[in-house]
C-alpha positions in Angstrom: 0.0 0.0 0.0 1.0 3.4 -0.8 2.7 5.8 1.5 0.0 7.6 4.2 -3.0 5.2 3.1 -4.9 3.8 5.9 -5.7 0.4 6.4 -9.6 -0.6 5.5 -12.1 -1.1 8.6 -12.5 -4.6 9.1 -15.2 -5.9 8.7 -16.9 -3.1 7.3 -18.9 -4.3 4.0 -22.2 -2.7 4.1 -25.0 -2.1 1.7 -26.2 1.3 0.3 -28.6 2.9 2.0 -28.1 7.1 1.5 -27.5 9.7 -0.9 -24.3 10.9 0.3 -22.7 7.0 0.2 -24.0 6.7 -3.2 -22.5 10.2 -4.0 -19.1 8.7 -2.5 -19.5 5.6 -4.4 -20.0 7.1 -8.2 -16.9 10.2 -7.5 -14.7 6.6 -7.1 -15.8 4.6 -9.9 -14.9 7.8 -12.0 -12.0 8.6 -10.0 -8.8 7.5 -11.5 -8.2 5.0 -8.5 -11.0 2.6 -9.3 -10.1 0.8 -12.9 -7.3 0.1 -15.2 -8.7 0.4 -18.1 -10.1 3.7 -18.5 -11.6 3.6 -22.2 -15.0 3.5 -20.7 -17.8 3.0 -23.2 -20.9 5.6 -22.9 -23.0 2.7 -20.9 -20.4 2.2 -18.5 -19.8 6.4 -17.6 -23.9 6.5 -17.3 -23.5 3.3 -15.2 -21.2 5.0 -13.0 -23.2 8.0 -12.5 -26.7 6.2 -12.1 -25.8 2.4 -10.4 -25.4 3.5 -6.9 -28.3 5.4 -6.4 -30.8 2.5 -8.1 -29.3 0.8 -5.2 -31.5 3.5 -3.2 -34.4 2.5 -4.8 -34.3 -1.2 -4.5 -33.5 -1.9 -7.9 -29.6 -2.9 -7.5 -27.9 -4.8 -4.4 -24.5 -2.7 -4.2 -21.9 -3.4 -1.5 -18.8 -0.6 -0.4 -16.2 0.0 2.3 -14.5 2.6 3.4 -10.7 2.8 4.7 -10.2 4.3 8.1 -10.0 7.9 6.5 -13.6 7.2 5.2 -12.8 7.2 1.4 -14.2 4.7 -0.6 -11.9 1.7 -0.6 -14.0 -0.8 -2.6 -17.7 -1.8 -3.9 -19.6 -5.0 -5.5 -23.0 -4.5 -7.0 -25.6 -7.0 -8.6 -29.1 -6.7 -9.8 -31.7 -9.5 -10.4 -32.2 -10.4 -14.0 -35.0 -8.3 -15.6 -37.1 -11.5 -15.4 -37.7 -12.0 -11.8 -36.8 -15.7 -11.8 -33.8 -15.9 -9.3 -31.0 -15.4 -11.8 -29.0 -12.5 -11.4 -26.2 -9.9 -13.0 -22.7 -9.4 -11.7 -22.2 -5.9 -12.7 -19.1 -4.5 -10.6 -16.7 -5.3 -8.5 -14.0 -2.6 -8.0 -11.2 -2.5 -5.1 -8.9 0.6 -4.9 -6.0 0.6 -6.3 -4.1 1.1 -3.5 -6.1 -2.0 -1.6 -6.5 -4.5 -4.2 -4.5 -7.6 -2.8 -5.8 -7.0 1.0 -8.5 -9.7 0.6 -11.0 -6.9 0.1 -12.6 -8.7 -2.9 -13.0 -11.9 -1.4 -14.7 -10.3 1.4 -17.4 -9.0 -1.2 -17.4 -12.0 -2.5 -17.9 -14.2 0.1 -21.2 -11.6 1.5 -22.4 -11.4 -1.9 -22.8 -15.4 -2.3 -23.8 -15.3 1.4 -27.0 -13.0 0.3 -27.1 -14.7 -3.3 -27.8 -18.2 -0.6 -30.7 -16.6 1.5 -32.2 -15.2 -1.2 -32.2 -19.0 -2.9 -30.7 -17.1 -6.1 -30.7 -19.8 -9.2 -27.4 -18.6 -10.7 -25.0 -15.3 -10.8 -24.2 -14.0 -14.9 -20.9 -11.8 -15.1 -19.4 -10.0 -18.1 -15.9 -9.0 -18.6 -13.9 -8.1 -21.6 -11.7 -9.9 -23.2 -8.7 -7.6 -23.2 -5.8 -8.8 -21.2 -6.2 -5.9 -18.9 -8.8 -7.7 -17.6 -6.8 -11.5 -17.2 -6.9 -11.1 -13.6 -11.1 -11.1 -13.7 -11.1 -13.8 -15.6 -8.7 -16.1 -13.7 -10.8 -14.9 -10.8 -13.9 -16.2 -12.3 -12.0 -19.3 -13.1 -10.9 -19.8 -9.3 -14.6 -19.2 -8.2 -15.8 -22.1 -11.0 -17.8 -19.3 -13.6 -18.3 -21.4 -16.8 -17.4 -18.9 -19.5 -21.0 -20.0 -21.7 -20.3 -16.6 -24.6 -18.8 -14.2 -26.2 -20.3 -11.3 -27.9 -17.7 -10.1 -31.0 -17.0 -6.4 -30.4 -19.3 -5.5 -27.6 -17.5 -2.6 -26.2 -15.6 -1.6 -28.7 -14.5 -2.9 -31.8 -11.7 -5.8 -31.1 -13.2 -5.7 -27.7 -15.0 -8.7 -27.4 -17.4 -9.3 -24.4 -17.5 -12.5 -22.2 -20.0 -13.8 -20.4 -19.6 -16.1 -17.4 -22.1 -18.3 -15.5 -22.7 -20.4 -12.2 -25.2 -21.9 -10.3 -26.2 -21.4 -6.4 -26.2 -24.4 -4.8 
């Protein structure tokens, strides 16, 4: 970790539940500490700007933590397919920069397939592209036993394919 960044609070995963958090949340997905690969397409800025607060509303399930100084230190957010059926949509999980390798993602992961349980979710879809900027996702998917079931030619950009991962609650 970098030079005068503080530690995040343990166990401090939490869901969102007011404006201000969700404000907090969107300034770090656009903040230059939240992604490498920073050619976002014009669904992924309005995502940015919009996911947190659906959270407010219900209509997302969207996870954060704060480091000790209160900034934003990481989120994970899913929604329930449009169809009502127990599937749902891995849309992001982002650590900062400056925390990624502190076991802050498997901590979001392991509360979000906790909730995915107790809600008796069907199966979890996630996306990634296929850049190699993004080898570490898919490794992780790998690890956690996603099938990779697609690809989508293009989807973000041209030569920027889309992939789309699947696995079953049990």
């Amino acid at each position: 970790m970098g030079a005068g960044i503080m530690l995040v609070q343990s166990s401090r995963i939490e869901r969102v539940g007011d404006k201000q958090t969700a404000d907090d949340i969107s300034s770090f997905l656009l903040s230059d500490s939240s992604f490498d690969d920073t050619n976002y397409t014009p669904g992924e800025l309005k995502h940015f700007r919009e996911l947190p607060y659906r959270a407010l509303l219900g209509d997302s399930i969207f996870w954060y933590a704060r480091s000790e100084d209160g900034s934003i230190a990481g989120i994970n957010c899913m929604a329930p397919n449009e169809q009502g059926t127990g599937g749902y949509n891995w849309d992001y999980l982002v650590v900062h920069r400056d925390y990624r390798r502190s076991g802050l993602a498997a901590s979001f992961i392991e509360e979000m397939f906790r909730y995915l349980r107790e809600q008796n979710a069907r199966y979890l879809l996630a996306y990634t592209c296929d850049l190699p900027q993004y080898d570490a996702i898919k490794l992780m998917f790998a690890k956690l036993n996603f099938n990779l079931i697609g690809r989508c030619p293009d989807y973000y950009y041209e030569g920027e394919d889309r992939l789309v991962y699947h696995i079953k609650i049990d």
